[in-house]
ZASERO-405836 format. One record per residue (C-alpha): residue number from 1; x, y negated, z negated. Coordinates in steps of 0.1 Angstrom, whole numbers. Each point is the difference from the previous one (the first is absolute). Layout:
N
pos->NUM; east->X; north->Y; up->Z;
...
***
This chain:
274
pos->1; east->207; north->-328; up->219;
pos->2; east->34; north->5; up->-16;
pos->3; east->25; north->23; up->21;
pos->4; east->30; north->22; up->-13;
pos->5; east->23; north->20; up->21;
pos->6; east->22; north->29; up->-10;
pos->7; east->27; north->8; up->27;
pos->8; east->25; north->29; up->-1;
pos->9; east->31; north->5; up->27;
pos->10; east->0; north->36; up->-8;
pos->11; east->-2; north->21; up->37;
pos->12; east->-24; north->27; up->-15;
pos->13; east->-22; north->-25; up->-21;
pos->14; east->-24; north->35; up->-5;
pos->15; east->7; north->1; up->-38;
pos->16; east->-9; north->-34; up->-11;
pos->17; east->-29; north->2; up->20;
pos->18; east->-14; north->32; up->-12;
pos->19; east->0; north->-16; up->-34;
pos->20; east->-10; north->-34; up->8;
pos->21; east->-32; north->17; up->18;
pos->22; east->-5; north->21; up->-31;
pos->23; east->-11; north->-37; up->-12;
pos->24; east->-17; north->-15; up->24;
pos->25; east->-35; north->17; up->-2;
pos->26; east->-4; north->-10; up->-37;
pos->27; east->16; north->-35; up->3;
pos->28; east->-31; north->-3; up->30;
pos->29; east->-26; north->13; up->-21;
pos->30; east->5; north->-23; up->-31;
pos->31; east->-3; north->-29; up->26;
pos->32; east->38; north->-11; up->-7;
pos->33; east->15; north->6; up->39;
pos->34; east->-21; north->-15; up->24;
pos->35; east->18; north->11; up->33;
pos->36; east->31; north->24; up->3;
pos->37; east->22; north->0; up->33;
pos->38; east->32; north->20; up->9;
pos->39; east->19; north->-15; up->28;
pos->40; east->37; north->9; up->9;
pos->41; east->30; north->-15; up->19;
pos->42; east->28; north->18; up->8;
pos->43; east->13; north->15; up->-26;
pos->44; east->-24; north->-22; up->-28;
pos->45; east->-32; north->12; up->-12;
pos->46; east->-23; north->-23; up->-15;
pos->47; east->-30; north->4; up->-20;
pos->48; east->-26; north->-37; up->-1;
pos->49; east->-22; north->9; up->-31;
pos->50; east->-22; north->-33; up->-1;
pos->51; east->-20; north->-10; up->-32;
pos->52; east->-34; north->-22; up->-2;
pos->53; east->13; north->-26; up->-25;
pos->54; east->32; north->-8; up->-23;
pos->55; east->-10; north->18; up->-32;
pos->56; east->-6; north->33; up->17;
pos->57; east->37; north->-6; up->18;
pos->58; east->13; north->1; up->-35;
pos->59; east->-11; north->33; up->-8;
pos->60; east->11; north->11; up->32;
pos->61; east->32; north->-13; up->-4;
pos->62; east->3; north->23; up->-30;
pos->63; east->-9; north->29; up->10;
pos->64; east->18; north->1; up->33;
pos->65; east->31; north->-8; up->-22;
pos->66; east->-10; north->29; up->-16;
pos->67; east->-3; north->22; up->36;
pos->68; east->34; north->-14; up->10;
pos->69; east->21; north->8; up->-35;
pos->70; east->-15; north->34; up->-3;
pos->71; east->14; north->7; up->38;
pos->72; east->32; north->-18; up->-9;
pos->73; east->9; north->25; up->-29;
pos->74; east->-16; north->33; up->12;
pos->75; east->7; north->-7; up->40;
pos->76; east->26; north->-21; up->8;
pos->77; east->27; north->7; up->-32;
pos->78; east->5; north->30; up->14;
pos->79; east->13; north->-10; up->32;
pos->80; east->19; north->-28; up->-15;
pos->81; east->14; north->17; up->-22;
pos->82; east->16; north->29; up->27;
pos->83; east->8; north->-33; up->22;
pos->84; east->22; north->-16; up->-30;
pos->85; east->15; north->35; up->-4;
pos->86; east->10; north->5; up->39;
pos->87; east->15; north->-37; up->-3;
pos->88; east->20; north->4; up->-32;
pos->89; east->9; north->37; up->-4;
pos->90; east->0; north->13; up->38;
pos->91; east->29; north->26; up->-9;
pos->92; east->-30; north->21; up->-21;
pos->93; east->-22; north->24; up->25;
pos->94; east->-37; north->4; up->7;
pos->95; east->-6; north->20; up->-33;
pos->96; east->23; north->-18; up->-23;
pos->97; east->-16; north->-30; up->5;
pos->98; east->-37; north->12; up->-3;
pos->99; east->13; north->16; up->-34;
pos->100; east->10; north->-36; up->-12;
pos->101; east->-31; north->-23; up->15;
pos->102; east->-23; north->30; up->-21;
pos->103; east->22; north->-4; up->-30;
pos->104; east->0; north->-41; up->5;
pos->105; east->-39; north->6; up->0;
pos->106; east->3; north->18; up->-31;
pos->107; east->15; north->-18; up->-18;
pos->108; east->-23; north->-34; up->8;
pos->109; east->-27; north->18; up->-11;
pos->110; east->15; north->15; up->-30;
pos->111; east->8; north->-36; up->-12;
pos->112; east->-29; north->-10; up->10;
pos->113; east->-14; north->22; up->-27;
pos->114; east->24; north->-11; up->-25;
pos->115; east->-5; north->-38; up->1;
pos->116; east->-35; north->-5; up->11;
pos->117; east->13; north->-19; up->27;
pos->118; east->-15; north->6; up->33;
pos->119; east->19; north->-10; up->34;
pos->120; east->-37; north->2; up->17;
pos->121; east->-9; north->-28; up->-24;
pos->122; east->29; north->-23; up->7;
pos->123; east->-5; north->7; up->38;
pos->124; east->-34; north->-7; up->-3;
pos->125; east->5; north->-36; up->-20;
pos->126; east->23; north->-12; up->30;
pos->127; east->-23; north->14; up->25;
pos->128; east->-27; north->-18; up->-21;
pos->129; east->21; north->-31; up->-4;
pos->130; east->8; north->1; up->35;
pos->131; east->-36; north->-5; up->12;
pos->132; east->-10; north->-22; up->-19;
pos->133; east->19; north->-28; up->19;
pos->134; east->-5; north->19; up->34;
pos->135; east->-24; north->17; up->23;
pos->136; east->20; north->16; up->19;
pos->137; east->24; north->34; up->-13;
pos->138; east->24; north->16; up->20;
pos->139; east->11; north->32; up->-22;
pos->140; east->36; north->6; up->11;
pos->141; east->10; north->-38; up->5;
pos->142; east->-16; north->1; up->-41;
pos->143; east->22; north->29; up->-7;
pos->144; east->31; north->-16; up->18;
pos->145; east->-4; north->-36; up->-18;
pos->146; east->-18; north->6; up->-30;
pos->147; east->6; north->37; up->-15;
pos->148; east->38; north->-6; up->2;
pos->149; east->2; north->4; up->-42;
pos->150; east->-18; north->35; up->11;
pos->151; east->21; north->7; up->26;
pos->152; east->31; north->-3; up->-20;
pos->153; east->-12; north->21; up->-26;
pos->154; east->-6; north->31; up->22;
pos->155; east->37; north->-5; up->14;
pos->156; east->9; north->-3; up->-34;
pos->157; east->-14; north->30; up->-11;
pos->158; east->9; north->17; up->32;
pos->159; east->41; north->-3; up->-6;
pos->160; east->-8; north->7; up->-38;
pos->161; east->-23; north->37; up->14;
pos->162; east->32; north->7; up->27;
pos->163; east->27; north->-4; up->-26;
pos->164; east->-19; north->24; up->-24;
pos->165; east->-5; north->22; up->31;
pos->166; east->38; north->0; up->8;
pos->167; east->9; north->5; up->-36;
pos->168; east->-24; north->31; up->-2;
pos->169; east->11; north->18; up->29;
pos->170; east->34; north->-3; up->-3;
pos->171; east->-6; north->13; up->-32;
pos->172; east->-21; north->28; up->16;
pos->173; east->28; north->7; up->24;
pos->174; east->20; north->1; up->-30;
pos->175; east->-18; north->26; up->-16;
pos->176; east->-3; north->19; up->30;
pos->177; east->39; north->5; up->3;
pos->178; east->3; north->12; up->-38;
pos->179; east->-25; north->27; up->4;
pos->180; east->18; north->9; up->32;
pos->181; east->32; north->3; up->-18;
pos->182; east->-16; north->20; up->-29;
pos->183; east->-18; north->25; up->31;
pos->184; east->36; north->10; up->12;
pos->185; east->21; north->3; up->-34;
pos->186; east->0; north->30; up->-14;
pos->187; east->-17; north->-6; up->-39;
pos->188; east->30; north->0; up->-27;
pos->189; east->-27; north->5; up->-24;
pos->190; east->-31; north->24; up->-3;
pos->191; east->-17; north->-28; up->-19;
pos->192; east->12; north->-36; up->-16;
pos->193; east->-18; north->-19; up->-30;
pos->194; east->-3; north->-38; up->-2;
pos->195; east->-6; north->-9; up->-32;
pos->196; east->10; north->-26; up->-31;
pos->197; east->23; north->8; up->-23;
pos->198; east->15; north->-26; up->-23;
pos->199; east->-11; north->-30; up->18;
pos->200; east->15; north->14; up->27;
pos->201; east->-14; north->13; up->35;
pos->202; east->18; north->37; up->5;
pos->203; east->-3; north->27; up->28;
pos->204; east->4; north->34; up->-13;
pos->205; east->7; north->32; up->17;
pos->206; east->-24; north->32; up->-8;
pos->207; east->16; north->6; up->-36;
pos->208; east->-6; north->-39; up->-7;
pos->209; east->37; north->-3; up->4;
pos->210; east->4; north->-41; up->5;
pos->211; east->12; north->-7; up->34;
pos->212; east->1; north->-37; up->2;
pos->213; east->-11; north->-22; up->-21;
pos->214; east->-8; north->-37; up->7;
pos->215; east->-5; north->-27; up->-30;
pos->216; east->-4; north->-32; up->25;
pos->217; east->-41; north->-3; up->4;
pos->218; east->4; north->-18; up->34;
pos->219; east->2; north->6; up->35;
pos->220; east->39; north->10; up->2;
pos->221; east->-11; north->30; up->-28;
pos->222; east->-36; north->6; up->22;
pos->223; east->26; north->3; up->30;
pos->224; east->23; north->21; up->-18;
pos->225; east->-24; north->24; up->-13;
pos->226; east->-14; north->5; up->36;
pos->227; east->35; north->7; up->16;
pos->228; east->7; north->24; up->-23;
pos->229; east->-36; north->19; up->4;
pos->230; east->5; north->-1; up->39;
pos->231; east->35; north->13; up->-5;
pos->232; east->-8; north->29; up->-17;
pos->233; east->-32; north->5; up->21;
pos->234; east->-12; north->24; up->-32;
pos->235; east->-29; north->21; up->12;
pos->236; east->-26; north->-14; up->-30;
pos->237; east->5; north->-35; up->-14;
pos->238; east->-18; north->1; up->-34;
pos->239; east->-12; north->-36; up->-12;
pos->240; east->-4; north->-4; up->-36;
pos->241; east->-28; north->-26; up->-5;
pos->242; east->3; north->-6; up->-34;
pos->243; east->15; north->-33; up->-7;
pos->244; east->4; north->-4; up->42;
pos->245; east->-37; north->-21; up->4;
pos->246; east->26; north->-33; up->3;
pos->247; east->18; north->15; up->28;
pos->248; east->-25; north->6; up->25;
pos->249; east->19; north->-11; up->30;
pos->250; east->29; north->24; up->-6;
pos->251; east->-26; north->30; up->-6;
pos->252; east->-20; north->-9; up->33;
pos->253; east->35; north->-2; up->20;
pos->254; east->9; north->34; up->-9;
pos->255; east->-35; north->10; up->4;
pos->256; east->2; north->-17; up->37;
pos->257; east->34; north->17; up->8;
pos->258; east->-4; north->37; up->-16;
pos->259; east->-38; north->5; up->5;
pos->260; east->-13; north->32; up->-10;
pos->261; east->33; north->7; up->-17;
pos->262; east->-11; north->-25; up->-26;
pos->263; east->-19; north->15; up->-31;
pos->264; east->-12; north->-23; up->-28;
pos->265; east->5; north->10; up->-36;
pos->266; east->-22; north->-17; up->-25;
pos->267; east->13; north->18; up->-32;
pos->268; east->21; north->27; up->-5;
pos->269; east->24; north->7; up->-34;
pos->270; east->28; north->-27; up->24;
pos->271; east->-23; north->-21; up->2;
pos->272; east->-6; north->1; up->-39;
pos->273; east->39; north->-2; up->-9;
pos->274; east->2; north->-34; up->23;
***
């Protein structure tokens, strides 16, 4: 009788359980576990699942690779990943940091999607790999020692997720003092247009007056633009599409700053003169 044991050091082994029980009763029925004992030890748990000979070890090698990398990635990421945030961005609070292990999770499954390649199928290859040599697994020591390429990768992709967060809200809080300073000002203008005119980005007044033109397409003529909008604080911003789909990021900062002062023109006879 062959005998493989799966240890976990976890205090509150209830979720690993659940799911390896979930198993148990059809890995009995096809004759592949012969006996099946829980036993713990302080703060170890572990589980004797004992096969009748060494081909039906094999296959139970596999699929309790398989048990073990599915709790990995839906069970224990999780809680790695907050306890890699607490270690390496403890200035962030409670919320902040659940905001960035969700995007983190995000964004492993959206590449994921993209390249085919599946972290439960590496995680299972070394779990595999792992018991072919051994009979014994103990999951966090095989997290510790032999998922460190893994465990990298979240960190990695959990300072990449907090910078983006940083840079977002400070841009939010950003955006948040403009339309504050636009609130309290008085509008020089009933309405202003944002249009092309000459290659040119202008801001007219009502009578389509120029204002201010900008001919520099980058972020010191975005910048201008803006400070002059917020400046005037004009009651209606007017955004002239035509010839503006390349400038998206301009017409959703003005969008994000004026709000329902913003009304979008997609052809008028201005528009047709540009």
């Amino acid at each position: 009788m062959e005998e493989i044991c799966i240890e976990t050091e976890n205090t509150n082994p209830e979720m690993f359980r659940r799911r390896l029980l979930q198993q148990i009763d059809s890995w009995r029925n096809s004759g592949l576990l012969q006996e099946f004992q829980e036993t713990s030890t302080g703060t170890i748990t572990v589980w004797d699942c004992k096969t009748s000979d060494n081909y039906q070890a094999k296959n139970f090698r596999r699929l309790a690779a398989q048990v073990i990398a599915e709790h990995i990635v839906s069970e224990v990421e999780p809680v790695l990943l907050k306890r890699l945030m607490n270690l390496h961005h403890p200035h962030l609070g409670k919320e902040e940091a659940k905001i960035i292990c969700d995007k983190v999770r995000q964004r492993l499954n959206r590449e994921e999607l993209l390249t085919g390649e599946s972290r439960y199928q590496q995680i299972l290859k070394c779990i595999e790999d792992f018991l072919r040599e051994r009979d014994q697994i103990n999951i966090e020591g095989f997290l510790r020692f032999r998922l460190q390429d893994y465990q990298r990768n979240l960190l990695t992709l959990i300072n990449q997720s907090a910078d983006d967060y940083m840079i977002e809200k400070e841009y939010q809080d950003f955006i948040d003092l403009l339309k504050y300073f636009v609130e309290i000002q008085q509008p020089r203008f009933s309405e202003m247009h944002l249009m092309r005119q000459d290659k040119s980005f202008v801001l007219c007044d009502p009578d389509f007056k120029v204002v201010h033109r900008e001919k520099v397409r980058d972020l010191e003529g975005a910048d201008a633009i803006i400070s002059t909008l917020v400046t005037a604080a004009p009651s209606q911003v007017t955004i002239h599409l035509a010839s503006l789909d390349e400038d998206d990021e301009l017409v959703t900062t003005i969008q994000s700053i004026f709000d329902s002062r913003v009304h979008i023109c997609l052809g008028c006879e201005q528009c047709a003169k540009e």
